[in-house]
C-alpha positions in Angstrom: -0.5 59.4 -6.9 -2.0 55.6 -7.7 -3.7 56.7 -10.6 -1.2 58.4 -12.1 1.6 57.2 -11.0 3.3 60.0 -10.6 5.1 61.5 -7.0 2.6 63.6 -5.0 4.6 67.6 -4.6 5.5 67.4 -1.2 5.4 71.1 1.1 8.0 71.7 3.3 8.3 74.3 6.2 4.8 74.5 6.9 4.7 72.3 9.8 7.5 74.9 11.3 5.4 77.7 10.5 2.0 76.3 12.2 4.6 75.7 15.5 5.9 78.8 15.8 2.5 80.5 15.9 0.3 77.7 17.5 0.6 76.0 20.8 1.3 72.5 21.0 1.9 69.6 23.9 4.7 70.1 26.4 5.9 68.1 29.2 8.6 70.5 30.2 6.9 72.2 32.3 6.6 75.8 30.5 4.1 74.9 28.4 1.7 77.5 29.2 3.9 80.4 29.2 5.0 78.9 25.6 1.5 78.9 24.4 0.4 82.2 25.9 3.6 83.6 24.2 2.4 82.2 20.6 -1.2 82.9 21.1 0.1 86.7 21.6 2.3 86.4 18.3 -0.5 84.5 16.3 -2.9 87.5 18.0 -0.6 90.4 16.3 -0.4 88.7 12.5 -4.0 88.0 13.1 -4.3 91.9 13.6 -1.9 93.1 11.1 -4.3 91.2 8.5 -7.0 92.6 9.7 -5.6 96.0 9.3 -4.7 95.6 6.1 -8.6 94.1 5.0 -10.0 97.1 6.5 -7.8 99.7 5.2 -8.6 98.1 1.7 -11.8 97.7 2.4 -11.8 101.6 2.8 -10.3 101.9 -0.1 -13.0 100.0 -2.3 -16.1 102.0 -0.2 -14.3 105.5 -0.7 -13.3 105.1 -4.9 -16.9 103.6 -5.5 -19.1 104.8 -2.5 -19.8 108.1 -3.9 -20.4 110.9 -1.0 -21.7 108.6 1.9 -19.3 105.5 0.4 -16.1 108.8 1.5 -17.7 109.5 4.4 -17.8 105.8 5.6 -14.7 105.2 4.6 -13.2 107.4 6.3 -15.2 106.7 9.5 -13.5 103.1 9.2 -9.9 104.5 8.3 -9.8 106.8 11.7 -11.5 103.6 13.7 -9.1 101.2 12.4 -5.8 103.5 12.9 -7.3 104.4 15.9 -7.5 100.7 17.5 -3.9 100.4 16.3 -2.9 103.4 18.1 -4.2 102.5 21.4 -3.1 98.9 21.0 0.9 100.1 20.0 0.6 102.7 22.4 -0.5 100.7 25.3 2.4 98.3 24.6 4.9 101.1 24.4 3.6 102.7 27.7 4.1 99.5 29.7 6.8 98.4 28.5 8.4 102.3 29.2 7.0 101.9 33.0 8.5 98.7 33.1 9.3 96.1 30.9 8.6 93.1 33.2 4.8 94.2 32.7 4.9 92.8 29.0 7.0 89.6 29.4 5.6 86.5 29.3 6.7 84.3 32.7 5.5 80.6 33.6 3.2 80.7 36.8 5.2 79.1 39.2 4.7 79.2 43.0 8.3 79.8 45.0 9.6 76.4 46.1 10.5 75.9 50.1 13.2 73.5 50.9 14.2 72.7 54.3 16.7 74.7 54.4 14.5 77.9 54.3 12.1 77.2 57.2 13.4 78.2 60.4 15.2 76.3 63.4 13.3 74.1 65.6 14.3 75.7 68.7 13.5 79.3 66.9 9.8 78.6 66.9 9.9 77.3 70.5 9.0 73.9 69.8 5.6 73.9 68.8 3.6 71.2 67.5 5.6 70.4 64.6 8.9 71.0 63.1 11.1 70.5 59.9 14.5 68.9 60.3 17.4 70.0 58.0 17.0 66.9 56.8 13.6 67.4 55.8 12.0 65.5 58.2 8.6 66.4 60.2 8.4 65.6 64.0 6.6 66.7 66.9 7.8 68.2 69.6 5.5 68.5 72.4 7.8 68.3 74.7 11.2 69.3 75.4 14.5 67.6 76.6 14.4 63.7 77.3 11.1 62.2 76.4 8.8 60.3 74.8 8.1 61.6 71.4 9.2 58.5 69.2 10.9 56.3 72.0 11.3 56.7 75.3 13.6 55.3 78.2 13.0 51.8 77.5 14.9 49.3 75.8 12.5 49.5 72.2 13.9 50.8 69.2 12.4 53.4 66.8 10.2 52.6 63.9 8.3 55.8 63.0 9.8 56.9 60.2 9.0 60.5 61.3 12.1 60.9 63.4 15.7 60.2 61.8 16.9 58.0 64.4 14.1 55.3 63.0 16.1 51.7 62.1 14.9 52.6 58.7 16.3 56.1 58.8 19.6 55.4 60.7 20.4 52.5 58.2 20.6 55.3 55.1 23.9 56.8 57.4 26.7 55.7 58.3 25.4 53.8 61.2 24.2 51.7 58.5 27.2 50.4 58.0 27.5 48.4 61.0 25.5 46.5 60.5 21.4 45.6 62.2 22.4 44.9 65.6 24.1 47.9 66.1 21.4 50.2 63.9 19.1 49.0 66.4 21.3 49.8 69.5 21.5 53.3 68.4 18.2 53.8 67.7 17.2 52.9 71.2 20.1 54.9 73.0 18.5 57.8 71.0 15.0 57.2 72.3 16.4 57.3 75.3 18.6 60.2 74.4 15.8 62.9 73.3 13.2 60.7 72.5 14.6 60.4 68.8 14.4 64.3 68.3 17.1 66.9 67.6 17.2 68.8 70.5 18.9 70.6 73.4 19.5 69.4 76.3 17.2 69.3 79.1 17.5 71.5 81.8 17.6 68.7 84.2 19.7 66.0 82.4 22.4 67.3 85.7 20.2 66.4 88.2 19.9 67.8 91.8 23.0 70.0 92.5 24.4 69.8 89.8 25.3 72.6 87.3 22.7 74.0 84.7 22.6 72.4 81.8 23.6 75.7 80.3 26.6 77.6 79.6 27.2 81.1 81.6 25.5 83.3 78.4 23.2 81.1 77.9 24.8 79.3 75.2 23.6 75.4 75.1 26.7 72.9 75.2 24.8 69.8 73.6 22.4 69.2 71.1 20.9 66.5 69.1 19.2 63.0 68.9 22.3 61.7 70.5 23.1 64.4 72.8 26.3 65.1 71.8 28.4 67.3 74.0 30.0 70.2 72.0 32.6 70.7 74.5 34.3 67.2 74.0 34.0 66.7 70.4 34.6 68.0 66.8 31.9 68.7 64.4 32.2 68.1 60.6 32.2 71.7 58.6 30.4 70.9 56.1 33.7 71.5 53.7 35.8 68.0 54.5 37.2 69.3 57.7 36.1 69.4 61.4 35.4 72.6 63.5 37.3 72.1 66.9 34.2 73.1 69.3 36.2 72.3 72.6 38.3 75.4 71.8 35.3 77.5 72.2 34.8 76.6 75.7 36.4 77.2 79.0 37.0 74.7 80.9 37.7 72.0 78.2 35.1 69.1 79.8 33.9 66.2 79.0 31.1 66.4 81.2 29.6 69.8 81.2 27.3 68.8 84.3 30.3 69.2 87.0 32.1 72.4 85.5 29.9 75.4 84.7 31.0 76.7 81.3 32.1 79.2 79.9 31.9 80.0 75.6 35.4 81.8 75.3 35.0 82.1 71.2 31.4 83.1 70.4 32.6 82.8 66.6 33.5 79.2 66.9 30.7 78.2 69.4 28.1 79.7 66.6 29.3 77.9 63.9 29.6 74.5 65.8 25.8 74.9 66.8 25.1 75.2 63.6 26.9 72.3 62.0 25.4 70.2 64.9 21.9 70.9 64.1 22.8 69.6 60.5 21.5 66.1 61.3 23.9 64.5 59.2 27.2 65.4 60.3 25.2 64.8 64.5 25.4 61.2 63.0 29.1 61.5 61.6 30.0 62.7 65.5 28.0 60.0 66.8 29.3 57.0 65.1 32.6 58.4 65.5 32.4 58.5 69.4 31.2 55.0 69.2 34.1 53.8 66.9 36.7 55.8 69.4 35.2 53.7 72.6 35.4 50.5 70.6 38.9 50.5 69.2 41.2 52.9 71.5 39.6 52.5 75.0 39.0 49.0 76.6 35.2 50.4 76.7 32.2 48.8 74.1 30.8 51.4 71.7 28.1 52.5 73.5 30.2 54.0 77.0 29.7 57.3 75.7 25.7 56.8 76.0 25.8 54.9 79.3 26.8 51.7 80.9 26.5 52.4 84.6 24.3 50.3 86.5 21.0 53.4 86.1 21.9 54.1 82.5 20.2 52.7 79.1 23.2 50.6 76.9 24.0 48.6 80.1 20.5 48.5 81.4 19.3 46.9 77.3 22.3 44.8 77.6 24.9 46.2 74.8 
C-alpha cells in the first residue's frame, strides 16, 4: 500500500479454486468436455447452497411464522427435499442402467484413414478411389489408359496419381536422380495410365493367354505392372514375400503360360503387399537396378525396349 507503506495481504489458492469450478481457454482440444464437466460440478455446489438457504429459510418461516408461517414451511421443506430426491435419484438410476449415460465425453466424429476405406478394385472402379497412400484418383477406365498419362512419351504432373514427377521424387525413385524420375513416370503412364491397377484383360493380345490366372486370381498389379510371378514383394516387416512360389509355372511372362496359384496363402498376401503403393515402388526400382547392373540391359528393359514398346520408343 503507497500510502501506508505497508505490504498488501496477498490470497493464495483462490485462483485454483475459481479453475476447478469454472471453465477457462483450451487449445487441447477437450475443452468443451472440460467445461461441461465443471459447469456440472459448479451446478451441484450451486445446488447444495441452495439447499441449505431454503432449508434455513424454513426454518426462520416455521419458529416465527405462526400457523400459516408451519404450514409454509413445511410446504418448502417437502418441495426442496423433493427436487433433491429426483435430482439424486435420476443420477443413481442412470448411472445403475449404465454408467456411460453420466460421463462426460468430448464430441468427436470417428476419424477415417486410408487404411479403412475399401480396395479400389472392391468397389469396381468407380469414379473415384483412395490409394493406401492416401491418394484420390479416377478411374474411369480400367487396364492401360489414359487417366493421368497415356501411351505417349509425356510424363505425369497431376499430383493426383503417385507416379507424378512430384510424387515419385518423395520414393526411392527419387534417388536417381530427375532424368530418371521422369522416365518412370512416363513408362507408368504408359503402364496403367499412372493408376494402381490390374492388368488389362488384353495387355496379351490376340491368342494369347488371359491375362488371368486359372481361379481367377490376377498375376500383376500396379502403376508399373509388376508381374507377381517373377518378383518378390516387400512384407511390410524388413523381409520379402517370395510370390513366384505361389505360382505354377514359375514365368516371367504370364502371357505365354496360363497360370496356375499353387499357394492361395502366399498369392493373398503378395496381392496385398502389392497394392501397398510403397513397397510397388521398392519392386519397381529394384527391377530397374537388376537390369542395369547384372544384365547387359538399361534399366528400363523390364518396361519395354522393343521396337512397338514405350522406353525404346521415348528413347531411354
Amino acid at each position: 500500500d503507497t500510502s501506508t507503506g505497508k505490504p498488501l495481504v496477498e490470497y493464495s489458492g483462490v485462483e485454483s479454486t475459481i479453475e476447478s469450478y469454472l471453465c477457462t481457454p483450451s487449445n487441447s482440444g477437450d475443452g468443451l468436455i472440460t467445461c461441461v464437466n465443471k459447469l456440472y460440478r459448479l451446478s451441484v455446489v450451486i445446488g447444495g447452497m441452495l439447499l441449505v438457504f431454503f432449508i434455513v429459510l424454513a426454518g426462520y418461516m416455521y419458529i416465527t411464522g405462526g400457523e400459516n408461517g408451519k404450514t409454509k414451511a413445511k410446504e418448502l421443506i417437502f418441495s426442496t427435499l423433493t427436487g433433491l430426491a429426483v435430482v439424486l435419484s435420476s443420477y443413481v438410476l442412470l448411472n445403475f442402467l449404465n454408467p456411460a449415460l453420466v460421463e462426460f465425453r468430448p464430441i468427436q466424429p470417428p476419424i477415417f484413414t486410408a487404411a479403412d476405406l475399401p480396395s479400389c478394385e472392391s468397389v469396381g472402379f468407380t469414379q473415384n478411389c483412395i490409394l493406401d497412400g492416401g491418394q484420390v484418383f479416377n478411374a474411369t477406365s480400367s487396364g492401360n489408359g489414359k487417366a493421368y498419362g497415356g501411351r505417349g512419351c509425356k510424363p505425369i504432373t497431376n499430383n493426383n496419381s503417385p507416379a507424378s514427377i512430384d510424387n515419385l521424387a518423395k520414393t526411392c525413385w527419387g534417388k536417381y536422380g530427375p532424368e530418371v524420375i521422369k522416365n518412370a513416370s512416363i513408362v507408368a503412364a504408359n503402364e496403367s495410365g499412372g493408376r494402381p491397377i490390374p492388368v488389362n484383360e488384353g495387355s496379351c493380345g490376340a491368342g494369347k493367354q488371359p491375362a488371368r490366372c486359372e481361379g481367377g486370381e490376377i498375376p500383376v498389379y500396379g502403376v508399373y505392372q509388376i508381374n507377381l510371378m517373377a518378383w518378390q514383394v516387400p512384407d511390410g516387416k524388413g523381409g520379402k514375400l517370395n510370390c513366384p512360389k505361389a505360382f505354377a509355372p514359375q514365368r516371367y511372362s504370364f502371357c505365354t503360360t496360363r497360370c496356375k496359384v499353387v499357394d492361395k496363402d502366399l498369392y493373398n498376401k503378395c496381392f496385398e503387399a502389392i497394392k501397398n503403393i510403397n513397397n510397388e515402388f521398392e519392386v519397381a526400382c529394384h527391377i530397374y537396378d537388376v537390369n542395369n547392373n547384372t544384365r547387359p540391359r538399361p534399366g528400363w528393359h523390364a518396361w519395354g525396349n522393343k521396337p512397338n514398346e514405350h522406353a525404346n520408343k521415348c528413347g531411354f
